[in-house]
C-alpha positions in Angstrom: 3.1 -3.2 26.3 5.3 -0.3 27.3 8.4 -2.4 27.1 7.8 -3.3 23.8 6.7 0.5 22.7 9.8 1.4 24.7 11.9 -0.5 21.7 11.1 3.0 20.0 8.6 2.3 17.4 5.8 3.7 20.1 7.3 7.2 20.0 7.7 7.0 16.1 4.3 5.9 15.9 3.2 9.3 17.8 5.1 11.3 15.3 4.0 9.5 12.5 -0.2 9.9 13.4 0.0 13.1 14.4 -1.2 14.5 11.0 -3.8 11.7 11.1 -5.4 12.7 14.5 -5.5 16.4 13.6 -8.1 15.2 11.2 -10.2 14.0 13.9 -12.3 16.6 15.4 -13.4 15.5 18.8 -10.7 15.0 21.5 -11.5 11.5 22.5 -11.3 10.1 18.6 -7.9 11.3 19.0 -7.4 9.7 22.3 -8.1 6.6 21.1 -7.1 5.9 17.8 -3.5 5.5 18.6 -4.4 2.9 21.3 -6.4 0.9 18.3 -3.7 1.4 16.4 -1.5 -0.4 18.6 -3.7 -3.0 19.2 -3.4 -4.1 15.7 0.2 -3.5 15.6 1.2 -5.8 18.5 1.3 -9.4 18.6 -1.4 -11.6 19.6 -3.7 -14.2 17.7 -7.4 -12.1 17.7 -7.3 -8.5 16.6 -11.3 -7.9 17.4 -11.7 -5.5 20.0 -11.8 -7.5 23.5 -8.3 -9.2 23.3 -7.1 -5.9 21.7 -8.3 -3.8 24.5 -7.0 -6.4 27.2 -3.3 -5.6 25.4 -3.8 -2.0 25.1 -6.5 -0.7 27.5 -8.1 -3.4 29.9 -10.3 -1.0 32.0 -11.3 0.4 28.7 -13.2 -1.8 26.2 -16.4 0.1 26.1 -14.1 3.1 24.9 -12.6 1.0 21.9 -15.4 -1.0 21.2 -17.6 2.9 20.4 -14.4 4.4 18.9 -14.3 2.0 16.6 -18.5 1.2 15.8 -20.3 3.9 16.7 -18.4 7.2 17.0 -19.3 9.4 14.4 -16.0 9.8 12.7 -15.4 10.5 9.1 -13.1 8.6 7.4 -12.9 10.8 4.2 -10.4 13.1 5.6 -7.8 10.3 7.1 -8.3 8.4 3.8 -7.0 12.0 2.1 -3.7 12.1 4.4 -3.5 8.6 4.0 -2.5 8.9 0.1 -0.5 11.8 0.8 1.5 9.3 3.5 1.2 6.5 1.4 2.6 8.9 -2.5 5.9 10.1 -0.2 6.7 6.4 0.4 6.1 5.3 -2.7 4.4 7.4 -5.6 6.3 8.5 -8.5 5.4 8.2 -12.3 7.6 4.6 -11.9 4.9 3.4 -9.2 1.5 1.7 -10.3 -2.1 1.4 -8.7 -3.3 -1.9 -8.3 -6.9 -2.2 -8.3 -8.4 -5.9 -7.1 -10.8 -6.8 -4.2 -10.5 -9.0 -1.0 -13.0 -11.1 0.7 -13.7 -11.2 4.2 -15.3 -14.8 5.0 -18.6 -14.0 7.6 -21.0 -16.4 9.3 -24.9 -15.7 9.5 -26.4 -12.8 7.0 -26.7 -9.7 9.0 -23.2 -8.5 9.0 -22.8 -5.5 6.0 -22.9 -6.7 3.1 -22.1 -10.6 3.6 -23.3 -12.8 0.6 -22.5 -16.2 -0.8 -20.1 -14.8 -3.2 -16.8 -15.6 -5.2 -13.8 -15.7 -2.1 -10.6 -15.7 -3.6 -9.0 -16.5 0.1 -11.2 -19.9 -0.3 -10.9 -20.2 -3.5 -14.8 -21.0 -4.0 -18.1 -19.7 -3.4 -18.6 -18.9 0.2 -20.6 -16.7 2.4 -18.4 -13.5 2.8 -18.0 -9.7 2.7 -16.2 -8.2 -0.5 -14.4 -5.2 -0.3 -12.7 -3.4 -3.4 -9.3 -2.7 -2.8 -6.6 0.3 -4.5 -2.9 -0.4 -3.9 0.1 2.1 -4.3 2.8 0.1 -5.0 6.7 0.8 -6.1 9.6 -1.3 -6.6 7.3 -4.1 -5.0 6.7 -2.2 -1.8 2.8 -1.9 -1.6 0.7 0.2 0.7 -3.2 0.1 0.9 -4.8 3.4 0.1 -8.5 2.0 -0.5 -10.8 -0.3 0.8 -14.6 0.0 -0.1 -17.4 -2.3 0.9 -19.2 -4.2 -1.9 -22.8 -3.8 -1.4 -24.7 -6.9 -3.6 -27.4 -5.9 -5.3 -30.0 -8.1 -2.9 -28.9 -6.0 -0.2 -30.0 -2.3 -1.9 -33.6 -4.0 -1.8 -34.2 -4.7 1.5 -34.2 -1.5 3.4 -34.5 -3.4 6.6 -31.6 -4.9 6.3 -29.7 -1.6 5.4 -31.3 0.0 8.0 -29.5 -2.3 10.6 -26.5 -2.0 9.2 -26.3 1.5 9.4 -26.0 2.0 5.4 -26.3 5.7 4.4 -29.4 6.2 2.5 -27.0 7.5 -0.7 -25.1 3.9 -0.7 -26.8 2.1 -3.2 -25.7 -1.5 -5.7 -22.7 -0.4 -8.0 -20.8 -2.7 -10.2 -17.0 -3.1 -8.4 -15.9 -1.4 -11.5 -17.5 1.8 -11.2 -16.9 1.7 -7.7 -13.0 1.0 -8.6 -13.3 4.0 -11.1 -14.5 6.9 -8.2 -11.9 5.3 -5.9 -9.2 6.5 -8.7 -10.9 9.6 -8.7 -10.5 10.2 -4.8 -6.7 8.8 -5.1 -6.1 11.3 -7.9 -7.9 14.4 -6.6 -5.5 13.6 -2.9 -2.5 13.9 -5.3 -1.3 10.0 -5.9 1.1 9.7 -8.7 1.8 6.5 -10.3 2.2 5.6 -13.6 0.4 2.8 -14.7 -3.2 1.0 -13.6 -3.5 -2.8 -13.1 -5.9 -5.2 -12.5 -7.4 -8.5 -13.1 -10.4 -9.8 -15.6 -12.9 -9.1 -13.1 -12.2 -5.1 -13.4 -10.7 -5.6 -17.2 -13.5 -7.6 -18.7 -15.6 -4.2 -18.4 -15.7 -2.1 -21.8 -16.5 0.5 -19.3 -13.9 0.3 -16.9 -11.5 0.5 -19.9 -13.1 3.4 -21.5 -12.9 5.1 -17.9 -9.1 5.2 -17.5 -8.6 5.8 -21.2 -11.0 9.1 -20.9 -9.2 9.7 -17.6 -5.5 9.3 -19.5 -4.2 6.6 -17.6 -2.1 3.7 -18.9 -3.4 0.3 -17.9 -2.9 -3.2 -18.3 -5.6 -5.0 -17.3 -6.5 -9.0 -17.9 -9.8 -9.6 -19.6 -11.8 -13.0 -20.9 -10.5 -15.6 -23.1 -13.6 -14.8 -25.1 -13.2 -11.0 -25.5 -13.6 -10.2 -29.2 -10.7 -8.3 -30.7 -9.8 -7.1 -34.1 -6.2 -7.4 -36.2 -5.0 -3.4 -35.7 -4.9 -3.0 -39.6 -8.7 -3.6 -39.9 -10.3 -1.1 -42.1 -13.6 0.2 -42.1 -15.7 0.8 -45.6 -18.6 2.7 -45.5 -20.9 0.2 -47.7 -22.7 1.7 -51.0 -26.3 2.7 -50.5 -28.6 0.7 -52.4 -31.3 1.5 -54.5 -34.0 0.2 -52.3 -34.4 -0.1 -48.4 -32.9 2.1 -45.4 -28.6 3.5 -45.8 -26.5 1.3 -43.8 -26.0 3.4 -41.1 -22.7 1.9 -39.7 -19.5 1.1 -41.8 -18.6 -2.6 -42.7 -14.8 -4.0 -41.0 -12.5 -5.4 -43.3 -11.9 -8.3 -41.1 -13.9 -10.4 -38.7 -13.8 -10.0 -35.0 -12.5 -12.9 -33.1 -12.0 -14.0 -29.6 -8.7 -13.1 -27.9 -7.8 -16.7 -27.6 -8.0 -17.7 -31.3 -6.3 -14.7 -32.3 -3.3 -14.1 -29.8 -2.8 -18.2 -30.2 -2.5 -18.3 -34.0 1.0 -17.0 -33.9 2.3 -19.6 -31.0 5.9 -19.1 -32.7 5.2 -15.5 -31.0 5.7 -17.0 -27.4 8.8 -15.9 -25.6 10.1 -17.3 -22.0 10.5 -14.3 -20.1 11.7 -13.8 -16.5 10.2 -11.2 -14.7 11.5 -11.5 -10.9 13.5 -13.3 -8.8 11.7 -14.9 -6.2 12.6 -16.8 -3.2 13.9 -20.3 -5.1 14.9 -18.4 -8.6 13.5 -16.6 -11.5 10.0 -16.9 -11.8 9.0 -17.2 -15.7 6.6 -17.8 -18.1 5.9 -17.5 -22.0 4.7 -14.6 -23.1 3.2 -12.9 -26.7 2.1 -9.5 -27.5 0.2 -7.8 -30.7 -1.4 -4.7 -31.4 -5.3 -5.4 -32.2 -8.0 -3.2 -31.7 -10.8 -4.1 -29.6 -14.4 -5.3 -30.3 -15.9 -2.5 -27.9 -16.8 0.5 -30.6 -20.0 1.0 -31.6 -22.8 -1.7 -32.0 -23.3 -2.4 -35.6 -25.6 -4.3 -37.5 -26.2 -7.9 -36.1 -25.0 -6.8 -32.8 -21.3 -7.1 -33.4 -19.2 -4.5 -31.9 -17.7 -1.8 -34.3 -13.4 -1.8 -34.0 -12.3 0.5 -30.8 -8.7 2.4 -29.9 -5.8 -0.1 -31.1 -4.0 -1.5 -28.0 -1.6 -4.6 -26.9 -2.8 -8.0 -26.4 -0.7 -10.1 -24.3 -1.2 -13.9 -23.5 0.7 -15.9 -21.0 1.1 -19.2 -20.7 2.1 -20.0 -17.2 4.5 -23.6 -16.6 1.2 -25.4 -15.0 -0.6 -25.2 -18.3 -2.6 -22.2 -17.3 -3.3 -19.2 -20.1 -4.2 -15.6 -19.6 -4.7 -12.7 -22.0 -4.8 -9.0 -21.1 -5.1 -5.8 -22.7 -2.8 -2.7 -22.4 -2.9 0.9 -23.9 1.4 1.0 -23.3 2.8 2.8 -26.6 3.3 0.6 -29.7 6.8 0.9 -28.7 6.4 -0.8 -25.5 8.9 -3.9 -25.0 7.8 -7.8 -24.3 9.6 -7.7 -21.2 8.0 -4.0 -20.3 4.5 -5.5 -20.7 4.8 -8.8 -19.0 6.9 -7.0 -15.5 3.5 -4.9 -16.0 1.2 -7.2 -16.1 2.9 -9.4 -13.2 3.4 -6.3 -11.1 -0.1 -6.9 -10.0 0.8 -9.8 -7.2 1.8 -7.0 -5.0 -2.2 -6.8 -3.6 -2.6 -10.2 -3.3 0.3 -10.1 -0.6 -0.6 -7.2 1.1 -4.1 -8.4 1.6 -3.0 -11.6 3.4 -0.6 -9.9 6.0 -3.1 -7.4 6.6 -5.1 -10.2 7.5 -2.4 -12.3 8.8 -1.0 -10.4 10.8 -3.4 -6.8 11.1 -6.5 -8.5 12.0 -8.1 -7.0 9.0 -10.9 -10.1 8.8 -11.0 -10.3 12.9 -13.4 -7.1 13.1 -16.8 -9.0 14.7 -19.2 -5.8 14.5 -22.1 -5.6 11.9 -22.2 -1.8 10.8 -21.5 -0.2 7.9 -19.6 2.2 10.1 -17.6 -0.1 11.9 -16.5 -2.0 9.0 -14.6 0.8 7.6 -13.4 2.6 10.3 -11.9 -0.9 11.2 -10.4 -1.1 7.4 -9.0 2.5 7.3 -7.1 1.6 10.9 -5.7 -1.7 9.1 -4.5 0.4 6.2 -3.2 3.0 8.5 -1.4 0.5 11.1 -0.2 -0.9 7.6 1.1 1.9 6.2 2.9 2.9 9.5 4.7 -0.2 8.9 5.7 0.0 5.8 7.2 3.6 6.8 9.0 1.9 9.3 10.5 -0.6 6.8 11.8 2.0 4.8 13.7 3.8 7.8 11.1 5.7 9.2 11.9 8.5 6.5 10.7 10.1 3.7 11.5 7.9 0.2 13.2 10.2 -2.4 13.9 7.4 -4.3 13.2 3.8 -5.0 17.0 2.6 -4.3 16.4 3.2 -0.6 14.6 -0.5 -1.2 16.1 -3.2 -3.5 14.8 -2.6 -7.1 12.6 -5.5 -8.6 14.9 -7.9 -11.5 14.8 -6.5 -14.7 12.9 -8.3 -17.2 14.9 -10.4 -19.5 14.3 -13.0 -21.9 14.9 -16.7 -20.3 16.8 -19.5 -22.1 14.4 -22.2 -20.8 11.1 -22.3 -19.5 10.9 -23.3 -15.5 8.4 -24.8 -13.8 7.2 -22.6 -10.4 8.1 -23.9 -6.9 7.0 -23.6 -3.8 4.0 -22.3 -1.9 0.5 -21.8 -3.3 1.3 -18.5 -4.5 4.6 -18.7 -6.2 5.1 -15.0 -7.4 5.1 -13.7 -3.4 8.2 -13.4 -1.6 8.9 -14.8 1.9 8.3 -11.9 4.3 9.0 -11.5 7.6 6.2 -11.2 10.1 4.9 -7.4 10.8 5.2 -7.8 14.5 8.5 -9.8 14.2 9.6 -6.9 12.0 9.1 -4.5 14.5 10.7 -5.7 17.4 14.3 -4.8 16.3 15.5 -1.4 14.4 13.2 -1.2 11.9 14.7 -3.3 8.4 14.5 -1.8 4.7 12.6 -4.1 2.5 13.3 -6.6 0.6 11.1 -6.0 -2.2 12.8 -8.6 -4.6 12.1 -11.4 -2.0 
């Protein structure tokens, strides 16, 4: 180990967690969160805490094993210095945050939170752990400043269970919305700065949600249900004569019917444009877009339980080369461009690749304990030991500017449509391994893959 920390990252690392482990009030918490630390950072196929500590600290596994699960450490205050860390690499009104969740795949039922669930890793229903995720990201350079245990609603009922886990008594069943909303709040109040919120129909398909960052002033574009009624934006709204007999209307009558996103979006399929959004790692990656201003089916519940017309806002759908459509929603400017909306909207992927090195590579599905506690204190070290790397990617300096990494392909509209290529996931660049990464000077980024 001190070879390799002798390559020089080990004493940048030092420099870099020093305002991290002034947060930490007790003396051995600061002992021993740089050794974690490096445990996830260097190679090796496990990142739970025996083969960790036998690379790091082999006398010392007791010490690791209660830093990490059972010493009383807050993570509020590291999680605050983590957004500052995370805004000087890459905030700026041009960045975005990407809001999304991961899934942790568990055996048995008493770990925190673990549920036969939706796994996007699996791709299926599986027994797992859910945690809600909020990513800074800029000129495709991501960084992790949120991970929050889902807590299913079964679990808030049996106290037992809670108990054993070590759930606070104020933890209680929220909706991954809401709990995506305070998480904005927390990034905000630390002094993030991005520009523009994104996530997928799992966070967009709630009216809430939506009306959250609108009262909140945030621009988003956000995907939402093929069945999510919508209105044309010139609808009007008549307030209906009163009639002689029987109670006033109390709610005006819309000019037009509401209709699903699908039906209207898809009416217009002259509307579709090919539009290349990035180059990735075997070409331009492209797909057809359309856009058009509606207003949403989420005002005021009027007679017959039909949804009153809400704010006016862009409706995009996609239809990707393997057939597949989506349809979001967006609150850009009616000025916004096709190819403005769509780099948006695809700007998102970012997450999804983060996630898997942090699991790939960070060990941030390898933590074996069962607490509440331990769970996150493992997370917040995974986003840390992350977010050290990232700053080493960059040239271990502060970014002034995005041009210190290779700016993303600007959006243009594409000749021909182009099937995608390649791996599973055809939107993520190739990238090279975090420990691989670190074992010469430390590379910029190559954000454009």
């Amino acid at each position: 180990m001190e070879e390799r920390l002798a390559e020089g990252w080990g004493a940048e690392l030092e420099r870099w967690v020093a305002p991290f482990l002034a947060r930490l009030r007790r003396k051995a918490q600061r002992h021993w969160a740089p050794f974690y630390l490096k445990g996830l950072i260097l190679p090796g196929e496990r990142k739970s805490i025996e083969p960790m500590a036998a690379r790091v600290a082999p006398a010392d596994t007791q010490q690791l094993h209660h830093f990490v699960s059972a010493s009383p450490w807050l993570t509020a205050p590291l999680e605050e210095e983590l957004v500052k860390s995370a805004d000087r690499l890459v905030g700026g009104q041009d960045a975005v945050l990407v809001v999304d969740d991961t899934a942790l795949v568990k055996q048995g039922r008493h770990s925190v939170g673990v549920k036969r669930q939706y796994c996007g890793q699996l791709g299926k229903r599986a027994n797992c752990q859910a945690l809600v995720s909020l990513t800074l990201a800029r000129a495709e350079v991501p960084v992790c400043v949120g991970l929050r245990l889902f807590l299913p609603e079964d679990w808030c009922t049996d106290a037992g269970r809670c108990t054993a886990a070590g759930v606070p008594e104020a933890i209680g069943h929220r909706p991954k919305w809401q709990m995506a909303l305070d998480e904005i709040d927390r990034v905000l109040a630390s002094g993030a700065r991005f520009g523009c919120v994104l996530a997928d129909a799992e966070y967009g398909k709630a009216a809430l949600f939506r009306a959250g960052l609108g009262e909140r002033q945030l621009a988003f574009a956000v995907g939402i249900l093929p069945t999510q009624k919508v209105y044309p934006a010139d609808v009007k709204l008549a307030v209906p004569e009163r009639k002689a007999t029987g109670r006033p209307r109390k709610h005006p009558i819309p000019s037009a019917a509401s209709v699903s996103a699908t039906e209207l979006i898809e009416a217009q399929p002259e509307t579709f444009r090919s539009i290349t959004w990035r180059t990735g790692t075997k070409g331009p990656l492209k797909a057809a877009f359309a856009a058009r201003r509606v207003r949403v089916a989420d005002g005021p519940v009027a007679t017959g339980g039909q949804h009153l017309p809400g704010e006016e806002v862009w409706l995009i759908g996609e239809h990707r080369a393997t057939g597949e459509r989506k349809y979001y929603l967006s609150n850009l400017p009616p000025d916004a461009s096709l190819e403005t909306l769509a780099a948006l909207i695809k700007a998102r992927w970012t997450c999804e690749q983060m996630h898997q090195q942090m699991k790939d590579e960070l060990g941030l599905d390898h933590f074996e304990g069962r607490s509440w506690r331990g769970l996150h204190h493992h997370a917040l070290l995974c986003q840390l030991a992350f977010a050290f790397l990232q700053h080493l990617r960059l040239g271990g300096k502060k970014r002034s500017h995005p041009a210190r990494a290779r700016a993303a392909t600007e959006p243009e509209p594409a000749r021909d449509p182009a099937a995608h290529r390649g791996r599973s996931d055809p939107r993520a660049p190739a990238l090279p391994t975090l420990p691989a990464a670190l074992r010469a000077s430390p590379p910029a980024v190559n954000v454009a893959g």
